[in-house]
KOLBA-523297 format. One record per residue (C-alpha): z, x, y; residue in one letter. Coordinates in steps of 0.2 Angstrom, whole numbers, always signed. Example, Ala and Ser with C-alpha at 12.3 -4.5 7.8 and 13.67 -1.06 7.14 Angstrom:
2
      pz      px      py   aa
     +39     +62     -22    a
     +36     +68      -5    s
This chain:
300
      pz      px      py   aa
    +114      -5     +11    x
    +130      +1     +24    x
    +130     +12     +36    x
    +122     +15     +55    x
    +107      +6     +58    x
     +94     +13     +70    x
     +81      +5     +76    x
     +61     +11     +81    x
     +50      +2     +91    x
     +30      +0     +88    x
     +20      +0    +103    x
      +3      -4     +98    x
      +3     -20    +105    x
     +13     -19    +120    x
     +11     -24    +139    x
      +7     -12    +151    x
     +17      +6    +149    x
     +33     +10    +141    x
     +48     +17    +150    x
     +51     +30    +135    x
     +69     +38    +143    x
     +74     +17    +143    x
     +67     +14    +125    x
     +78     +30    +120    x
     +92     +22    +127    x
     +93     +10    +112    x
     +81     +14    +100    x
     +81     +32     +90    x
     +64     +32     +87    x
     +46     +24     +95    x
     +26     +24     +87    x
     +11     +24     +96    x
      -6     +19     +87    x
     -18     +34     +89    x
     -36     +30     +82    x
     -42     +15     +72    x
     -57     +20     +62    x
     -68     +33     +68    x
     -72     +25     +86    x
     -59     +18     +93    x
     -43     +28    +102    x
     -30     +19    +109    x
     -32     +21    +129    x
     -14     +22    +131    x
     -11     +38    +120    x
     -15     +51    +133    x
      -1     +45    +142    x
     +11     +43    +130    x
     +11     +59    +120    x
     +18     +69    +132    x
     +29     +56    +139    x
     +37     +55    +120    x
     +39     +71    +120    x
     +48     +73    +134    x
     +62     +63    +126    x
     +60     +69    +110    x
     +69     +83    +121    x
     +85     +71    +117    x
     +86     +68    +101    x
     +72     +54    +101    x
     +59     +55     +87    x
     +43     +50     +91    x
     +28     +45     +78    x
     +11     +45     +79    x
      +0     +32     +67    x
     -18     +29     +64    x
     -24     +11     +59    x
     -35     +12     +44    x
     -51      -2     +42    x
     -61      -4     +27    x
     -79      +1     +36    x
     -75     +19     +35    x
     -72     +33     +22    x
     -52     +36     +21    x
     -55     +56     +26    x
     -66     +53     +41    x
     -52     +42     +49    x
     -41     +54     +45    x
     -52     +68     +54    x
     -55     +58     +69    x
     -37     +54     +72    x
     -34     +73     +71    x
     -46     +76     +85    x
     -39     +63     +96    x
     -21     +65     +91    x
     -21     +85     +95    x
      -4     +95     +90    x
     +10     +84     +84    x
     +21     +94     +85    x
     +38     +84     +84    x
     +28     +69     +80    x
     +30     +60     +63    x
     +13     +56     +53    x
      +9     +38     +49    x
      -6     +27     +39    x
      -6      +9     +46    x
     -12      +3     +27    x
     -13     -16     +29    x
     -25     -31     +34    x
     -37     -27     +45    x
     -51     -37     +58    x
     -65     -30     +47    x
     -58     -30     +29    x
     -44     -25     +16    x
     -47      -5     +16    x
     -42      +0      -1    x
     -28     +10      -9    x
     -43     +24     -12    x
     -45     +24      +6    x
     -26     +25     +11    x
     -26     +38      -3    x
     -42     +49      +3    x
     -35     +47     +21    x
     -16     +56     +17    x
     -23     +69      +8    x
     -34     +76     +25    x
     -20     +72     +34    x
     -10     +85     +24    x
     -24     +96     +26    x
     -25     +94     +46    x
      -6     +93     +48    x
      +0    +106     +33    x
     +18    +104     +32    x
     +19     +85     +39    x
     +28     +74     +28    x
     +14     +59     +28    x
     +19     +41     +32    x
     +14     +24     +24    x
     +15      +6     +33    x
      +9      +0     +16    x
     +19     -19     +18    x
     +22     -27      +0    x
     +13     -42      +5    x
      -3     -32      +8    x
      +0     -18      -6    x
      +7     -28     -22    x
     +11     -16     -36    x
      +0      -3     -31    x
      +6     +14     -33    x
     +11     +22     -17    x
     +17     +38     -22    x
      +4     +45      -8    x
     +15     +39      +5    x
     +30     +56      +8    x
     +39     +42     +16    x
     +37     +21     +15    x
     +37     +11     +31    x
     +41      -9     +24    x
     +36     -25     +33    x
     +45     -42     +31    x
     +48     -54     +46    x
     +63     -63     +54    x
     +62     -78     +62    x
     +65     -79     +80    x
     +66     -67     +95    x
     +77     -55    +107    x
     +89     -42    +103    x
     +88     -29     +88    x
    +104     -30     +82    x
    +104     -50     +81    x
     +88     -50     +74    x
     +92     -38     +61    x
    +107     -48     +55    x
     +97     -58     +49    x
     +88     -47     +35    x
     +93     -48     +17    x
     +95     -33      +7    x
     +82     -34      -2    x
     +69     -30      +7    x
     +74     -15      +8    x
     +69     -15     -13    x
     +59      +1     -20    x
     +41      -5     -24    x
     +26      +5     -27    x
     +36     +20     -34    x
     +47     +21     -16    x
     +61     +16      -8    x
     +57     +10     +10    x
     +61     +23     +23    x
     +59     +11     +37    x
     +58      -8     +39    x
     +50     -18     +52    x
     +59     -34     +51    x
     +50     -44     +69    x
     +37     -44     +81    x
     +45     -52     +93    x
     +61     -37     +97    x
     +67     -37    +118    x
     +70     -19    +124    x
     +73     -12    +136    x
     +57      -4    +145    x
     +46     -12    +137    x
     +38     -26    +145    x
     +38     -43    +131    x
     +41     -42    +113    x
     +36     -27    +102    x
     +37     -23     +84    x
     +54     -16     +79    x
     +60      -7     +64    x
     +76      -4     +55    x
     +82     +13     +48    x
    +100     +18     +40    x
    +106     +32     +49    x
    +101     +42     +65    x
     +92     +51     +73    x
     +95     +67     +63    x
     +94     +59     +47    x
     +76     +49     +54    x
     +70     +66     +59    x
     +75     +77     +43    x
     +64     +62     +35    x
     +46     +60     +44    x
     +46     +78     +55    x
     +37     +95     +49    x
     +47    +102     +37    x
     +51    +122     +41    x
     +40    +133     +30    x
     +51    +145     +22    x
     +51    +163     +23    x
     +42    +173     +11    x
     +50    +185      +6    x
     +44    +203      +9    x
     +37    +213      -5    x
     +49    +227     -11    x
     +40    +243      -5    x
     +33    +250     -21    x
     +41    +269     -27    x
     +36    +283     -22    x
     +25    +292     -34    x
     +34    +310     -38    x
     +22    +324     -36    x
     +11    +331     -49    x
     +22    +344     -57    x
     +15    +361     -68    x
     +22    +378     -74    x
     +32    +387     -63    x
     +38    +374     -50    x
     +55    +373     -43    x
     +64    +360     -35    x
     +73    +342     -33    x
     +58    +333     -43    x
     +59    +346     -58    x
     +78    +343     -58    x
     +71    +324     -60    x
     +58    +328     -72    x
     +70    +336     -84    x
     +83    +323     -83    x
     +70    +312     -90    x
     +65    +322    -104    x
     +84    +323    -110    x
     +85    +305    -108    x
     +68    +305    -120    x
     +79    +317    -132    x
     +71    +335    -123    x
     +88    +341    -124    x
     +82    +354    -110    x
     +92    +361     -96    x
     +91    +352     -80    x
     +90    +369     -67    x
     +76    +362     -57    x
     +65    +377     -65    x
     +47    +372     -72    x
     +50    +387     -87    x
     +42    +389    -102    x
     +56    +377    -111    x
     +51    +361    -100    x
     +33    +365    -103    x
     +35    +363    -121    x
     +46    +347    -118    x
     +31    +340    -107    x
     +20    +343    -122    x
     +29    +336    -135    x
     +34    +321    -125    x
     +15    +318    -121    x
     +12    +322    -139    x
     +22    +308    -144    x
     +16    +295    -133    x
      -2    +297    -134    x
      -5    +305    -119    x
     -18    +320    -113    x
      -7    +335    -120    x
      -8    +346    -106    x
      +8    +351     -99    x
      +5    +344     -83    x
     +17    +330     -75    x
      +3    +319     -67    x
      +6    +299     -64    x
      +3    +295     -80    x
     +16    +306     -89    x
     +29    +302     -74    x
     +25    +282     -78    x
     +29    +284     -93    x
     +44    +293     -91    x
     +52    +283     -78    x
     +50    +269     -92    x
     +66    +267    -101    x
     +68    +276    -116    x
     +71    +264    -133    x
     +89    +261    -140    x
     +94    +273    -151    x
């Protein structure tokens, strides 16, 4: 792949508190680890939010994750991350779905744990760390978007790191293309104290956002405003709605004079139209005789 190359940076693991305008400075993008399973919350996320937001402000785009274990339902990690995690809005979505301390949760939990994502954050692309060391073939098609996961060797800078990494690990599996790769743990930058997980991603900041932020929900359209419903019409009435009532019955074949005169000549044409099309023959215009003259007559 050619083009830009951007680079996020993963803070689950890092020392002490990130300087987020600094990280901005190189990096487009940053994560924070929300929950783990339904207990633990990362104690560093209160501060962090708002402080990703505020650079968001710039173009940065922040992400939000949960880590999923295997002790747990896929849904109820879900749920708790969405009661720690509060609004995200300007946040990206992500399932950390590898390895974890207690057990390989399963692609039914990864699965489970999207879908009440979706339904806590309706309109939220969802996100997938789902490595293909840990994930294999498995279909993936959960994921809205696929975070990779192949190391470099070595440490320091980004870019030199980066140089390193072969096309193709940047490979569809499980049905997608990644979205993002993380290619070290052991990335220097700046304001961040020691190494932190860094990802790759081709193309900016824009692009990165168009990819994992809430998509806008589109319009709906307003209902047309139904027609009005002419007026119930007898014998004897005059008027802009007779006028209309009469034009109707010549397009039906009436052949009547359209004066705007309810005579004794449109009364016989009412009949002989509601005759015809199986209606109450009655002589008065009500809803149903109008509905069914406002129909288009048939081809002749």
């Amino acid at each position: 792949m050619t083009g830009t190359v951007s680079y996020l940076v993963d803070c689950a693991s890092y020392q002490g508190s990130p300087d987020w305008a600094r990280v901005a400075a190189t990096c487009v993008a940053g994560a924070e680890k929300v929950t783990e399973g339904t207990s633990y919350t990362n104690p560093r996320w209160a501060a962090a939010k708002p402080a990703m937001r505020a650079v968001a402000a710039h173009g940065f785009v922040p992400l939000a994750y949960l880590f999923l274990d295997a002790r747990e339902a896929g849904d109820a990690q879900a749920r708790y991350f969405a009661s720690q995690a509060g609004d995200l809005s300007g946040f990206g979505i992500a399932v950390d779905f590898e390895r974890a301390p207690d057990g390989p949760p399963s692609l039914a939990q990864a699965q489970a744990c999207a879908a009440q994502l979706r339904s806590s954050y309706p309109g939220f692309p969802i996100g997938g760390y789902c490595p293909h060391w840990y994930t294999g073939g498995a279909d993936l098609s959960f994921c809205d978007w696929l975070w990779a996961s192949e190391y470099v060797s070595g440490s320091g800078d980004p870019a030199m790191l980066y140089s390193q990494v072969p096309a193709s690990w940047w490979a569809p599996y499980g049905g997608r293309s990644p979205l993002l790769l993380q290619f070290t743990s052991q990335a220097s930058v700046a304001g961040v104290a020691g190494a932190v997980d860094c990802s790759a991603f081709h193309g900016d900041a824009q692009a990165l956002a168009g990819h994992v932020l809430r998509r806008p929900v589109p319009p709906v359209p307003p209902r047309p405003a139904p027609a009005p419903v002419p007026r119930t019409l007898t014998e004897g009435a005059t008027g802009s709605a007779v006028r209309t009532l009469q034009s109707r019955l010549d397009a039906w074949g009436a052949h009547i004079t359209v004066d705007g005169l309810f005579g004794v000549l449109t009364w016989s044409a009412v009949r002989a139209f509601q005759a015809a099309r199986k209606l109450a023959v009655d002589g008065i215009v009500g809803p149903q005789t109008w509905a069914a003259l406002l129909t288009a007559p048939p081809a002749k």
